[in-house]
N, C-alpha and C positions, 0 to 999 in steps of 0.2 A: 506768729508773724507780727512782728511789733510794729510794721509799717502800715497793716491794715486800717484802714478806716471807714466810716460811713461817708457812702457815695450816695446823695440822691437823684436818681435818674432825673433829669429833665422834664419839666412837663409841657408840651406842647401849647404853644402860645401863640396866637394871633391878635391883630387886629393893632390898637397900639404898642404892644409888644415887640409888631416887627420895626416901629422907628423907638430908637432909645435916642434920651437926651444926650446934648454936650456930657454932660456933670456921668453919665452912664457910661458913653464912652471913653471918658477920659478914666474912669477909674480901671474901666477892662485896660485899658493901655498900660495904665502906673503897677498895675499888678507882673507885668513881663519885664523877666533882666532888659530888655535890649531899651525899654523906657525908662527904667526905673529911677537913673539919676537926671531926666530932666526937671528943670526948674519948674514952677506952675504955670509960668506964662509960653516956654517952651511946649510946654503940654497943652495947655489950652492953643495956641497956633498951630501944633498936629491934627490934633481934634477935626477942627476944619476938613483935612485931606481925608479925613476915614469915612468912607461909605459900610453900608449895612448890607447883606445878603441875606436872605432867608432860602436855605433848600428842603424838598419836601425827602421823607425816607425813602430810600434807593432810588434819588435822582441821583445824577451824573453832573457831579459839578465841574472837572474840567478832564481832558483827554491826554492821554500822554502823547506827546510830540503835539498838541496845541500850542497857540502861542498863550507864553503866560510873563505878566508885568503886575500880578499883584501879591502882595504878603499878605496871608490870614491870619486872626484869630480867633479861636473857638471862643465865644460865647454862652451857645445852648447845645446839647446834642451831640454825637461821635458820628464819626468818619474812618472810612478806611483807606489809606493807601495803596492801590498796585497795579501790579503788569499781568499782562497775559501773553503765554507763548505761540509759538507758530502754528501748536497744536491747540491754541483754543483754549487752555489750562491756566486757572487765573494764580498767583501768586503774591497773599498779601503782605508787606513790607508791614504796617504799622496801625493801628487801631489811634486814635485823633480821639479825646473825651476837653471838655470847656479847659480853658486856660492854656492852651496848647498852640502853638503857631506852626505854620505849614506854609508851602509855595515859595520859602529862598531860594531850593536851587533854580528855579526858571530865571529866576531874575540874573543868572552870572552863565548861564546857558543856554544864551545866543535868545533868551525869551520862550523857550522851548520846554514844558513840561517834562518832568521827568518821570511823572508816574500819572497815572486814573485814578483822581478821588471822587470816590462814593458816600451818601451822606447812609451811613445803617438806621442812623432815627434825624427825625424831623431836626434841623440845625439853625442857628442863629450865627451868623459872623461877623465877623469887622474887617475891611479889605481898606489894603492901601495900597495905590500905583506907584511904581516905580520914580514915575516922574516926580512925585513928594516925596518918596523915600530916600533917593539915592543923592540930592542936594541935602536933606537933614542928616545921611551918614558922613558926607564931606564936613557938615556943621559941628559932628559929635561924633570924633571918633574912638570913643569909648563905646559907643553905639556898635560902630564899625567892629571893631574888636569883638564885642558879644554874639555878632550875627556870625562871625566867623567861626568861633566856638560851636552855634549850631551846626554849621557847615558840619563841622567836623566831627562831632554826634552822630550826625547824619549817616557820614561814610563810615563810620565804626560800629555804628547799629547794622550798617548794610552785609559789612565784612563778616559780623557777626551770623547775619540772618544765614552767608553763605556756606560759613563754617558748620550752620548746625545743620543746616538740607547735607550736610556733605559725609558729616562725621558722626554724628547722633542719628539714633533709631526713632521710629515714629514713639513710641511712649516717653524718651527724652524728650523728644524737639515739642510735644503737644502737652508735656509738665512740666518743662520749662516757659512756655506762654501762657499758662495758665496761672503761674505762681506769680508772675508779672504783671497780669491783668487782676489777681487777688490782689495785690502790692497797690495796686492805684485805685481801685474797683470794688473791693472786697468788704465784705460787711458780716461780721460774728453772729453767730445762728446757733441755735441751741443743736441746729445738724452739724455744723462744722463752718468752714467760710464760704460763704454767698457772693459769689460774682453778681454784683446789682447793674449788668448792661444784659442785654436780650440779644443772643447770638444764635445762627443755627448751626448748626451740624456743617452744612454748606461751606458758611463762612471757614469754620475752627478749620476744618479741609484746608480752603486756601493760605490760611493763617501758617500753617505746617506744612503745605506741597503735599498733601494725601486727596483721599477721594475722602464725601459723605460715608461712602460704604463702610470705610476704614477708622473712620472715627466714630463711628455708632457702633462697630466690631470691641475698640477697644475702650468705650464707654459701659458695655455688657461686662466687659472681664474688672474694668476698676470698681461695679457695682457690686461684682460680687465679692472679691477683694474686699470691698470695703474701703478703697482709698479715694472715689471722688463718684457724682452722678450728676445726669442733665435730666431736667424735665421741665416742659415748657418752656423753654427754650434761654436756662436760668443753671448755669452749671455751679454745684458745691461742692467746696475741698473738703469731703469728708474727715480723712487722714491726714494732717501738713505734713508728720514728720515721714509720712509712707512716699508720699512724692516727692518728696526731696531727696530721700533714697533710692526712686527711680529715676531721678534725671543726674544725681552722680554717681550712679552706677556704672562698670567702667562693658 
């Protein structure tokens, strides 16, 4: 997997930690397409609007159908995205890790949250209100353009998420996520590749639309297989080329 690379988990930080400098925020900013061709002075006058958030793990950072007016960015720590149905049954859209932005769609829908994010480890953000964001996309709309491109991410990872609940079996749809979260996450191991985030069972479930029961069922069968295992809560792609043969498997 030539995408793979060393991730280092985050390490939980307090105290001055939780306020970063201008010079800190502005570089988390310059690193995101939607900043990246402001000038320095345009950037240093952003700067100003972005406030800092810290959430602790498995707080509840904001509610779907909340009102929501601010764009994040990850700084320290992953999040997850999602919904839960009428029966109670959570459904997670997307895994959030540093340098990742979240929260446009409320901002073009009506203010209105469109999903439950949850912080999985301790997180660090950068938040901007509407109210600065949406006069500086009138100022740069190159900006505007890029945010759009997210949009549009957005609803094609969605299309996607529904396609696989729909048409893939639980071992596609949960080695297809797996290979993905190796691909951003994943660290070479003398076992094989090391997913370096701490997920449980629970999570991977809602990640795929299955139960715990269901993923700990077919975590038994790929250990003896030989193509991937969980322990402590640290799953490793044993086999790459064996799951990649179970997820295009017809």
């Amino acid at each position: 997997m030539s995408g793979v690379h060393w991730y280092a988990p985050p390490h939980p930080a307090r105290g001055a930690r939780s306020v970063l400098s201008p010079s800190q925020k502005r570089a988390h900013l310059s690193s995101q397409e939607l900043f990246r061709k402001l000038s320095e002075r345009e950037l240093d006058d952003l700067v100003q609007a972005v406030h800092v958030k810290r959430v602790a793990a498995r707080e509840e950072l904001c509610h779907k159908e909340d009102p929501g007016n601010q764009l994040y960015v990850i700084v320290e720590g992953l999040l997850k995205a999602q919904t839960t149905s009428p029966a109670g049954d959570d459904v997670v859209f997307s895994i959030m890790g540093p340098g990742e932005m979240f929260g446009e769609l409320a901002l073009f829908c009506e203010g209105k949250r469109t999903a439950t994010v949850v912080a999985i480890q301790e997180s660090l953000l950068l938040l901007i209100d509407r109210r600065e964001l949406f006069p500086f996309l009138r100022r740069h709309p190159d900006a505007a353009i890029k945010l759009l491109e997210v949009l549009a991410l957005r609803v094609q990872n969605l299309s996607g998420i529904m396609e696989d609940t729909t048409f893939l079996n639980l071992p596609q749809r949960l080695g297809k996520r797996l290979l993905d979260l190796a691909e951003r996450y994943g660290k070479r191991t003398s076992e094989g590749v090391r997913i370096e985030i701490k997920i449980n069972q629970t999570e991977l479930g809602d990640l795929v639309a299955t139960t715990r029961e269901s993923i700990n069922k077919q975590f038994r069968a790929w250990g003896e297989e030989g193509v991937a295992s969980m322990s402590g809560g640290f799953v490793t792609i044993v086999d790459e080329d064996a799951l990649r043969r179970v997820v295009e498997s017809e």
